[in-house]
SEROLUM-743175 format. One record per residue: residue in three letters; x, y, z of N, C-alpha, C, O, CB in turn. Coordinates in nm, 4 decimals, m for minus. Glycine has a CB too. Example, Ala and Ser with C-alpha at 12.3 -4.5 7.8 and 13.67 -1.06 7.14 Angstrom:
<atoms>
+-----+----------+----------+----------+----------+----------+----------+----------+----------+----------+----------+----------+----------+----------+----------+----------+
!  aa !       nX !       nY !       nZ !      caX !      caY !      caZ !       cX !       cY !       cZ !       oX !       oY !       oZ !      cbX !      cbY !      cbZ !
+-----+----------+----------+----------+----------+----------+----------+----------+----------+----------+----------+----------+----------+----------+----------+----------+
! ala !   1.3190 !  m0.5690 !   0.7800 !   1.2300 !  m0.4500 !   0.7800 !   1.3200 !  m0.3300 !   0.7800 !   1.4236 !  m0.3319 !   0.8465 !   1.1308 !  m0.4473 !   0.9046 !
! ser !   1.2850 !  m0.2250 !   0.7080 !   1.3670 !  m0.1060 !   0.7140 !   1.2900 !   0.0030 !   0.7870 !   1.3409 !   0.1138 !   0.8039 !   1.4084 !  m0.0598 !   0.5725 !
+-----+----------+----------+----------+----------+----------+----------+----------+----------+----------+----------+----------+----------+----------+----------+----------+
</atoms>
This chain:
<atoms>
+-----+----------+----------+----------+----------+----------+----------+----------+----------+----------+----------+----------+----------+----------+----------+----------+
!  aa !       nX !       nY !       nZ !      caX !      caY !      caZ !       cX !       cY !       cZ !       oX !       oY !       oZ !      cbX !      cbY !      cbZ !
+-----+----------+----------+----------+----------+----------+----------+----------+----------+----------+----------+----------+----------+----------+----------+----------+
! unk !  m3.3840 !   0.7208 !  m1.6315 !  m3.2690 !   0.6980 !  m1.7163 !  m3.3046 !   0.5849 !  m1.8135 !  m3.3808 !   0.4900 !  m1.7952 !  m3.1415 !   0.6635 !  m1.6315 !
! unk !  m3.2347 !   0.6158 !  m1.9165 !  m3.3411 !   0.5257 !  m2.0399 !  m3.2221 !   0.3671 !  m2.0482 !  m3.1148 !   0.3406 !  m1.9941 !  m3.3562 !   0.6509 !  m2.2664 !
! unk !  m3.2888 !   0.3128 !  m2.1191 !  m3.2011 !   0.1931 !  m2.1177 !  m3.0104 !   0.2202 !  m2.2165 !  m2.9077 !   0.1524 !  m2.2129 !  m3.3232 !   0.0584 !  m2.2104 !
! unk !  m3.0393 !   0.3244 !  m2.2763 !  m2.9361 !   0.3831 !  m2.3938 !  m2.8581 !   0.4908 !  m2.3239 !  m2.7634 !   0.5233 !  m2.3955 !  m3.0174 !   0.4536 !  m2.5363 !
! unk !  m2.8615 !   0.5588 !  m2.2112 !  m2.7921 !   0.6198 !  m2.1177 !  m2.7295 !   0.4889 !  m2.0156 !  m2.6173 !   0.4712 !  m1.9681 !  m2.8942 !   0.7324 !  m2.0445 !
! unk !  m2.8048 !   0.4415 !  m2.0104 !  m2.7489 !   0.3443 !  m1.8411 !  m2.6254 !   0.2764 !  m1.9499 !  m2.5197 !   0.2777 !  m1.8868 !  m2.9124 !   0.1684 !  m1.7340 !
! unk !  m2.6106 !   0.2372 !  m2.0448 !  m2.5019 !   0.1833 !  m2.1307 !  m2.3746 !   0.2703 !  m2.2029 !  m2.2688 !   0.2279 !  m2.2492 !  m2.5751 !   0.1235 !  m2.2355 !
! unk !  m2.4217 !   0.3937 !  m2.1948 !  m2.3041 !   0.5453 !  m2.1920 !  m2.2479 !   0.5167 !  m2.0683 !  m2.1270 !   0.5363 !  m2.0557 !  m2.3775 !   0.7308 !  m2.1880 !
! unk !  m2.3063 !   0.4781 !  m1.9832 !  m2.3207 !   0.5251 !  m1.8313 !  m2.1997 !   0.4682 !  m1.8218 !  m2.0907 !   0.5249 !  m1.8135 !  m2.4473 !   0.4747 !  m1.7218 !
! unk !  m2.2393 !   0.2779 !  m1.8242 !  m2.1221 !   0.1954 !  m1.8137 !  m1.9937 !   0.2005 !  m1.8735 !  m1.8917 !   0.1966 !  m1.8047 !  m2.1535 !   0.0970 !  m1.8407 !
! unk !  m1.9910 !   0.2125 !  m2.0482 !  m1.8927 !   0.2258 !  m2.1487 !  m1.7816 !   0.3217 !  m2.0702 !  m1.6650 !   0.2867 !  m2.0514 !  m1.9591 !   0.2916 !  m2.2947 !
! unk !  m1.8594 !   0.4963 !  m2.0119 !  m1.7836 !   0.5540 !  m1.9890 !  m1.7401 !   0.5264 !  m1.8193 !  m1.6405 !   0.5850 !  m1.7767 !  m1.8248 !   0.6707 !  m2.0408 !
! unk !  m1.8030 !   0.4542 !  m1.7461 !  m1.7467 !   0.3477 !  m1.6243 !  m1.6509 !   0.3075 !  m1.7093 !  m1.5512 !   0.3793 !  m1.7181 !  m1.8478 !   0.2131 !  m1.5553 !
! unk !  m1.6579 !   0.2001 !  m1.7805 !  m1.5323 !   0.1489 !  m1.8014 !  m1.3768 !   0.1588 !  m1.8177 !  m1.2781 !   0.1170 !  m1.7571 !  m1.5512 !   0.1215 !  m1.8580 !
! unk !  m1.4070 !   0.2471 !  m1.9478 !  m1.2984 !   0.3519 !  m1.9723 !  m1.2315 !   0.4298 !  m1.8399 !  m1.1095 !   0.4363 !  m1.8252 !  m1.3648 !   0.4627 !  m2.0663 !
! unk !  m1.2991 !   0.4709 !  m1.7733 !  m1.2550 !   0.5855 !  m1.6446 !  m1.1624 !   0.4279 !  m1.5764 !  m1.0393 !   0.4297 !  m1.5750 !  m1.4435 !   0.6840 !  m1.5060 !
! unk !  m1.2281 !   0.3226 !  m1.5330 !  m1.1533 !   0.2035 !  m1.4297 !  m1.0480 !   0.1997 !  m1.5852 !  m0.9336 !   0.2130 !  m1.5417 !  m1.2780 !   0.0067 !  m1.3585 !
! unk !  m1.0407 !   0.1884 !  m1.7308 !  m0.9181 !   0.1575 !  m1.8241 !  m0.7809 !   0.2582 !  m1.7313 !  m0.6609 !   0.2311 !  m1.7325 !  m0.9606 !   0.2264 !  m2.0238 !
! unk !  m0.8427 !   0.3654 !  m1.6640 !  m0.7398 !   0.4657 !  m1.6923 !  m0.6788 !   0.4850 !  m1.5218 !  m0.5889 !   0.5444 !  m1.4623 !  m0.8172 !   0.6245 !  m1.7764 !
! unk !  m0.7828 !   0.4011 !  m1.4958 !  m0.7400 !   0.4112 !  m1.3162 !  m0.6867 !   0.2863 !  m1.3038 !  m0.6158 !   0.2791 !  m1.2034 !  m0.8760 !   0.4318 !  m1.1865 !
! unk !  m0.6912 !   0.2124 !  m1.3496 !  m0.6002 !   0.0796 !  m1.3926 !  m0.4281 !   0.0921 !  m1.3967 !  m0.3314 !   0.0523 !  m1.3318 !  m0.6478 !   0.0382 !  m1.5545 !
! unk !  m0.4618 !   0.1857 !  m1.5339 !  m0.3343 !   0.2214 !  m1.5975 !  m0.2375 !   0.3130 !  m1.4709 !  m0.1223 !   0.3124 !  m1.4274 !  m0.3745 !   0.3222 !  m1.7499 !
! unk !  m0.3295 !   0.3659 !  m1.4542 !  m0.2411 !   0.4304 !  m1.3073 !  m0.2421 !   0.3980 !  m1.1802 !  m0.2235 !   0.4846 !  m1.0947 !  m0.2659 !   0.5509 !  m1.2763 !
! unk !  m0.2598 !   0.2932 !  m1.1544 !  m0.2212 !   0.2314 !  m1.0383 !  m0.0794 !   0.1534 !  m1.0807 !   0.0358 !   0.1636 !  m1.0386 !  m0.3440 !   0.1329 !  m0.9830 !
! unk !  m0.1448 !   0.0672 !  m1.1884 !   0.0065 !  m0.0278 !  m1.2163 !   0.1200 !   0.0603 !  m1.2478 !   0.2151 !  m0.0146 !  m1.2702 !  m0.0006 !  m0.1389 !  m1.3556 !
! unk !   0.1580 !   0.1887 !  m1.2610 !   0.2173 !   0.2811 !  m1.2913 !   0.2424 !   0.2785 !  m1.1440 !   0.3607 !   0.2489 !  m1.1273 !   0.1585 !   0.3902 !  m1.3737 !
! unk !   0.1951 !   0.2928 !  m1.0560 !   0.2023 !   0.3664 !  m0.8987 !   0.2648 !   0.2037 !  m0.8645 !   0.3685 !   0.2007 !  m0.7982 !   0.0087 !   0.4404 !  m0.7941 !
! unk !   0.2184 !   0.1020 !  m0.8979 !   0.2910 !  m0.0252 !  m0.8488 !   0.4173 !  m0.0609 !  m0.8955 !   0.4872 !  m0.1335 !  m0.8247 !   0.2192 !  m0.1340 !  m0.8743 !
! unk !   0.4559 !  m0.0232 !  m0.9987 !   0.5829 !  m0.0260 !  m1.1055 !   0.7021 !   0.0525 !  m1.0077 !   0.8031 !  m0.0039 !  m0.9658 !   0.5433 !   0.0766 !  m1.2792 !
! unk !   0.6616 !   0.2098 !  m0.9796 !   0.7379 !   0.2439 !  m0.9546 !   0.7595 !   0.1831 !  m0.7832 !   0.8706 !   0.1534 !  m0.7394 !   0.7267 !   0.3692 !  m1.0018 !
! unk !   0.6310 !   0.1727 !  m0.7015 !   0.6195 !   0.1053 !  m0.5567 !   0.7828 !  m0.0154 !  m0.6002 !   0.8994 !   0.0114 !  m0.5715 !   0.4057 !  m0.0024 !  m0.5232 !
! unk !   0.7404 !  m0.1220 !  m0.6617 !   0.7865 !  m0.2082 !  m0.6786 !   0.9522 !  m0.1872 !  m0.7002 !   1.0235 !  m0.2658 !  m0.6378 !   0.7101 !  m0.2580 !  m0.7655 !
! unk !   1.0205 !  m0.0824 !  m0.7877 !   1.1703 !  m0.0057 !  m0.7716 !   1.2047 !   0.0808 !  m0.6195 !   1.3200 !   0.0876 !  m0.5771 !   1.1770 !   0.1205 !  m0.9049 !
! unk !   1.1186 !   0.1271 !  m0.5664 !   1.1486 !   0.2044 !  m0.4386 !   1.1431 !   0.0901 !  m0.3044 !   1.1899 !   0.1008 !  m0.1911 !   1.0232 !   0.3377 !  m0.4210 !
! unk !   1.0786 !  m0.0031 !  m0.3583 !   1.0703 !  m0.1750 !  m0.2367 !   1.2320 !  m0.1898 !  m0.2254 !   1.3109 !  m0.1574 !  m0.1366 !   0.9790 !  m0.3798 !  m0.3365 !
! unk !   1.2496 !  m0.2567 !  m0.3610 !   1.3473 !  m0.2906 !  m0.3845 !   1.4546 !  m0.2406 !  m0.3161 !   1.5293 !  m0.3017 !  m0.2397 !   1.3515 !  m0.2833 !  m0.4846 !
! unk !   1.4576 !  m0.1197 !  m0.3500 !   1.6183 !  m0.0116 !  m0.3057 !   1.5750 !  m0.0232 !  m0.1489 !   1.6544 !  m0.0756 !  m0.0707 !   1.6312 !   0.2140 !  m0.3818 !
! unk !   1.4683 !   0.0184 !  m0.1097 !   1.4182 !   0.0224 !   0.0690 !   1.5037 !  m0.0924 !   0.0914 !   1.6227 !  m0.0932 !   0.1230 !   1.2235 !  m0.0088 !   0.1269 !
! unk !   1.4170 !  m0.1988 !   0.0680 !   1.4508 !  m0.3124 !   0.0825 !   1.6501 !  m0.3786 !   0.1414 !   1.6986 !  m0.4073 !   0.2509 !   1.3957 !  m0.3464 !  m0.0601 !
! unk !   1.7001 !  m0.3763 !   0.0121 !   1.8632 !  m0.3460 !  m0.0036 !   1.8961 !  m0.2651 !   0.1330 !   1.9539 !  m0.3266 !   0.2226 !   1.9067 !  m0.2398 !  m0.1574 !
! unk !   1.8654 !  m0.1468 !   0.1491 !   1.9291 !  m0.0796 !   0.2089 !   1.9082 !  m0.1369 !   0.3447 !   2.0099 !  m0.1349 !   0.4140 !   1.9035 !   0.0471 !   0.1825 !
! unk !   1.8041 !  m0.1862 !   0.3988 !   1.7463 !  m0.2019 !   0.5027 !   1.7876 !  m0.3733 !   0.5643 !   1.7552 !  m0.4048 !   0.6788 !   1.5930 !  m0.1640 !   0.4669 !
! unk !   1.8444 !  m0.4496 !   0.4927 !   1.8820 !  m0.5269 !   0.5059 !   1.9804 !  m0.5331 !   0.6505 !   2.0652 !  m0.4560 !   0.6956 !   1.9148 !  m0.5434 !   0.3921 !
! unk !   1.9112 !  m0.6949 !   0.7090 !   2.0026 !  m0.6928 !   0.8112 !   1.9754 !  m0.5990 !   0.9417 !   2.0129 !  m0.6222 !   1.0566 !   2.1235 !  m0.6566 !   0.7484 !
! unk !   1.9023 !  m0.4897 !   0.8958 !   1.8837 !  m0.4224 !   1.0153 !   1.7308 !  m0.4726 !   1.0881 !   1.6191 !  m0.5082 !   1.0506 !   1.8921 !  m0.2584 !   0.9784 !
! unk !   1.8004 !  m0.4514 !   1.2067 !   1.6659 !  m0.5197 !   1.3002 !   1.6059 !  m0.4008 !   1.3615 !   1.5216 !  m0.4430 !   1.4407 !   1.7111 !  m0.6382 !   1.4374 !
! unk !   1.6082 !  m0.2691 !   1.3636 !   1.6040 !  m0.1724 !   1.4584 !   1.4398 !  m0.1547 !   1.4094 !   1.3920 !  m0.1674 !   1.2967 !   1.7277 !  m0.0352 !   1.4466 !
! unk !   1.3732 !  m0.1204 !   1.5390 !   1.2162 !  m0.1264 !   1.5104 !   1.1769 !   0.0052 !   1.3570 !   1.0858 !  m0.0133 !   1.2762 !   1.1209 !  m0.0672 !   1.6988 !
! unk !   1.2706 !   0.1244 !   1.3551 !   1.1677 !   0.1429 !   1.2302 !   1.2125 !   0.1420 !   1.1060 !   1.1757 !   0.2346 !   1.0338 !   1.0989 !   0.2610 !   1.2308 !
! unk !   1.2838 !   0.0598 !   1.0619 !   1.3176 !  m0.0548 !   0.9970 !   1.1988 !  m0.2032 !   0.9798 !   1.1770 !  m0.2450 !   0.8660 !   1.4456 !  m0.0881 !   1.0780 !
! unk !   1.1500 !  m0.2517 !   1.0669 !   1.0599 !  m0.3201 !   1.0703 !   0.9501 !  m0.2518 !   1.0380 !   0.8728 !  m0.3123 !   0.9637 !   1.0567 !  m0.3766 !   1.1694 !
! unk !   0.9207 !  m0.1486 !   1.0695 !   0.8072 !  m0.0480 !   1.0447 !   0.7509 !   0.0222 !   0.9035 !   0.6386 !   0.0595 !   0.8696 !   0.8457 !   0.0564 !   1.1204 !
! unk !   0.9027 !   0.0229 !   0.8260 !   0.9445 !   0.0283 !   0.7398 !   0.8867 !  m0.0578 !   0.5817 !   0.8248 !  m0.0381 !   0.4772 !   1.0476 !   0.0104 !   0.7955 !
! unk !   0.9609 !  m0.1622 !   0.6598 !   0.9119 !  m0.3408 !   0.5926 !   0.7466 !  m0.3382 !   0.5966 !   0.6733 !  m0.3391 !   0.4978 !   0.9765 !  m0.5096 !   0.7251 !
! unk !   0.7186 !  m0.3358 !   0.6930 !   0.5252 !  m0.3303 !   0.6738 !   0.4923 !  m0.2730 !   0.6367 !   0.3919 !  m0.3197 !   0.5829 !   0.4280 !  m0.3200 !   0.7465 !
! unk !   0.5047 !  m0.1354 !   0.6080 !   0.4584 !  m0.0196 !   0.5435 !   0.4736 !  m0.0378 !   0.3924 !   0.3813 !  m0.0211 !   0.3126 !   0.5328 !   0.1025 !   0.5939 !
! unk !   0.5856 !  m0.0700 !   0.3635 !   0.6152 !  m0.1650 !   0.2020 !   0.5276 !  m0.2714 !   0.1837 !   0.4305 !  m0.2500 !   0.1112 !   0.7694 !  m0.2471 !   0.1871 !
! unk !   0.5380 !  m0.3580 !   0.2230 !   0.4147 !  m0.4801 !   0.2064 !   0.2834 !  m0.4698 !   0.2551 !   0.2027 !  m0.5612 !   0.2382 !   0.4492 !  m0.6027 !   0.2714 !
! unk !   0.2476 !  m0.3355 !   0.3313 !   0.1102 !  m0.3272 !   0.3339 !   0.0645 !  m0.2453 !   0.1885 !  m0.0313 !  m0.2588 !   0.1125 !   0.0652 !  m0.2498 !   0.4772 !
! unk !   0.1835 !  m0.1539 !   0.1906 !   0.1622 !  m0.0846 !  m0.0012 !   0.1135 !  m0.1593 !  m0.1024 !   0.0104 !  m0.1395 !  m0.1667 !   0.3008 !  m0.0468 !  m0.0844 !
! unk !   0.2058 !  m0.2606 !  m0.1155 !   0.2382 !  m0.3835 !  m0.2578 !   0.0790 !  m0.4452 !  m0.1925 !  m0.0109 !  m0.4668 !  m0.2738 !   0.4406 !  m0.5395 !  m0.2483 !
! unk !   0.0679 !  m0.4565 !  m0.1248 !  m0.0815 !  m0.5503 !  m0.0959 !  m0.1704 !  m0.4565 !  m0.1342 !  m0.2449 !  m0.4891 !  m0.2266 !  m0.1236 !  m0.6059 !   0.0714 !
! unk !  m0.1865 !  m0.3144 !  m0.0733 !  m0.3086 !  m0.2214 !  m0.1481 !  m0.3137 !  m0.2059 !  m0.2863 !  m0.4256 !  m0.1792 !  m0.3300 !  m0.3073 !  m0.0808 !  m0.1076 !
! unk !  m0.2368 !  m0.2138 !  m0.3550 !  m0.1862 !  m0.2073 !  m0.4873 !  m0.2676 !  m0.3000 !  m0.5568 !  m0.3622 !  m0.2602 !  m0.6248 !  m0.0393 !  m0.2368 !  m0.5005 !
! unk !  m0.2384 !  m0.4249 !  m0.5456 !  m0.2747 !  m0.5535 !  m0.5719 !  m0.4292 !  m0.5638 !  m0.5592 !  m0.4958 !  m0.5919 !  m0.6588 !  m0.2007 !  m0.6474 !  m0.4801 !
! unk !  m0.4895 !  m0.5406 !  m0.4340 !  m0.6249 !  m0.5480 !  m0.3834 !  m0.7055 !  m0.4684 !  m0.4641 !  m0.8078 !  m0.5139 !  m0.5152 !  m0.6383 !  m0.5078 !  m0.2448 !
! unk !  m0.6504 !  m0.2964 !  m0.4882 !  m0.7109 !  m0.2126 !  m0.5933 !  m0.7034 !  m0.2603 !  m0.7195 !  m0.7935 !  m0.2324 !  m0.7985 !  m0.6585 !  m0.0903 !  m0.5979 !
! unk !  m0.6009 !  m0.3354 !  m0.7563 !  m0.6167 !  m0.3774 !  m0.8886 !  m0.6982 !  m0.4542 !  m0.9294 !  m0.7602 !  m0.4280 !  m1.0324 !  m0.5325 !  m0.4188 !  m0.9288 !
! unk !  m0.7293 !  m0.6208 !  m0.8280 !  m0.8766 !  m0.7025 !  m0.8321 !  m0.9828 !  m0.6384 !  m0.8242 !  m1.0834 !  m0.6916 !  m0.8710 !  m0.9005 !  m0.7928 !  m0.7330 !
! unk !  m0.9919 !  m0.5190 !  m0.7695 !  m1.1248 !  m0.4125 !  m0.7605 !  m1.1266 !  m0.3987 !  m0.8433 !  m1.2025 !  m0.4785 !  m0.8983 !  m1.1472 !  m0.2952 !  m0.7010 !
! unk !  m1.0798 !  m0.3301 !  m0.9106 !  m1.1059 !  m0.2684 !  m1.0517 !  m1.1573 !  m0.3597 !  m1.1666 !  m1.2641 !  m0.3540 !  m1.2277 !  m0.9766 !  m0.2089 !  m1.1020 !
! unk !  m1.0493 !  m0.4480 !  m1.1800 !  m1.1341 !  m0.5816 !  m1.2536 !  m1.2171 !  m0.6752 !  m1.2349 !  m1.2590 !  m0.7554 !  m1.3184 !  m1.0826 !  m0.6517 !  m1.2872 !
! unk !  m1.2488 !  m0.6650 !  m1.0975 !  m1.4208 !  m0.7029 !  m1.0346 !  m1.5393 !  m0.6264 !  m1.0895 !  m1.6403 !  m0.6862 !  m1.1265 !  m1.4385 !  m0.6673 !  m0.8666 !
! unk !  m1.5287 !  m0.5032 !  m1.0946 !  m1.6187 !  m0.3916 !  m1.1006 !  m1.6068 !  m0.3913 !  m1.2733 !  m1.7183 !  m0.4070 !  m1.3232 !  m1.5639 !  m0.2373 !  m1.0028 !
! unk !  m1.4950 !  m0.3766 !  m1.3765 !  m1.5264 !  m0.3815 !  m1.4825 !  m1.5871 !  m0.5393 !  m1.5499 !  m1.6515 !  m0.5559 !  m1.6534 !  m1.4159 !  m0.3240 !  m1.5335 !
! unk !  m1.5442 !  m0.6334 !  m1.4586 !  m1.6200 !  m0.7935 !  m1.5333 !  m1.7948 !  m0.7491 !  m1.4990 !  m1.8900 !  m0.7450 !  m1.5769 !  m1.5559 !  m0.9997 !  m1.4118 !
! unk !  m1.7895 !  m0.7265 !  m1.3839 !  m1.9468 !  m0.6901 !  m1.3495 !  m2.0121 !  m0.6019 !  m1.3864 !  m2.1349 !  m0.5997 !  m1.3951 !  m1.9753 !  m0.6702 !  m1.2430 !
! unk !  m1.9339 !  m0.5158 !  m1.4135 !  m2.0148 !  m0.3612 !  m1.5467 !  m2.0208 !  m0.4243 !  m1.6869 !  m2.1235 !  m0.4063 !  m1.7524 !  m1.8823 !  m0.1777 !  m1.5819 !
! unk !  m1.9138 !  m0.5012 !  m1.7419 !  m1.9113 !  m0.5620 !  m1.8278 !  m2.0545 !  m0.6184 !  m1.8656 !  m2.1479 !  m0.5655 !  m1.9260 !  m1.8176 !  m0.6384 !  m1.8045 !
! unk !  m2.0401 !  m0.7404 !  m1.8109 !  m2.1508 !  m0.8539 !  m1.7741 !  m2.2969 !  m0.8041 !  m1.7897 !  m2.3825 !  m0.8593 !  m1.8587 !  m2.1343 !  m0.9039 !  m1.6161 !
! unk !  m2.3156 !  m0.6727 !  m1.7030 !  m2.4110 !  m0.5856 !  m1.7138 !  m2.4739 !  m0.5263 !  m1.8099 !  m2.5960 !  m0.5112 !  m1.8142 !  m2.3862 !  m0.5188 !  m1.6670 !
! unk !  m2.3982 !  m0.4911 !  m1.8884 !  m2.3985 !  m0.4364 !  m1.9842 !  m2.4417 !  m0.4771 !  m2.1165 !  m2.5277 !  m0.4162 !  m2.1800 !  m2.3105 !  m0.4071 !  m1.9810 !
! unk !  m2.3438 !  m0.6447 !  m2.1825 !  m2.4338 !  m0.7448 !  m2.2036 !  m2.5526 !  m0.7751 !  m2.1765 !  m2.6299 !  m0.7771 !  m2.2723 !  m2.4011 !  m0.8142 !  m2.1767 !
! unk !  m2.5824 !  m0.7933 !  m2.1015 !  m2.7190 !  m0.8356 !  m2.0630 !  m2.8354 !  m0.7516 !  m2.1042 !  m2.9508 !  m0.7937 !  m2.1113 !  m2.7249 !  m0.8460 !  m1.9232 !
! unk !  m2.7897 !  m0.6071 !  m2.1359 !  m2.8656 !  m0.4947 !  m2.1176 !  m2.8942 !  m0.5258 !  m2.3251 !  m2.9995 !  m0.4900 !  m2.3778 !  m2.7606 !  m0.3192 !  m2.0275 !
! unk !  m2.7843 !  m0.5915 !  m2.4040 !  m2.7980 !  m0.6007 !  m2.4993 !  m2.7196 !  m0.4970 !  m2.5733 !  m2.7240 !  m0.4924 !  m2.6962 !  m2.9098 !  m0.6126 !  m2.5094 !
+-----+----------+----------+----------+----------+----------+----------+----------+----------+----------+----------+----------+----------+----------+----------+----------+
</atoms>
């Protein structure tokens, strides 16, 4: 692979994480309105899946979050890469 492919390679890496980006925070947007209402409704109640409930929401909002630093780990470092490559 020549040095002028491995830099297609990345550009179009990039773009693909632009668009898997865009749709996660889309998938967190709406996560973030369906918390909410869960949330409300669930209030006050102690009954275990209700609690089950609650973690399953905040283990979401946390995957969300975690995929999103991925993504902008992997594009600073494709980035970076890429530079370098000139």
């Amino acid at each position: 692979m020549s040095i002028g492919e491995v830099k297609v390679a990345l550009d179009e890496s990039n773009y693909l994480l632009d668009q898997g980006r865009t749709m996660i925070e889309g998938v967190g947007t709406a996560l973030d309105e369906v918390a909410g209402l869960v949330l409300a409704t669930l209030h006050d109640t102690r009954r275990a899946e209700a609690e089950q409930a609650r973690k399953a929401i905040a283990d979401a909002v946390r995957e969300v979050k975690l995929t999103l630093r991925a993504i902008a780990a992997a594009q600073d470092n494709g980035n970076a890469y890429r530079k370098a490559l000139g």
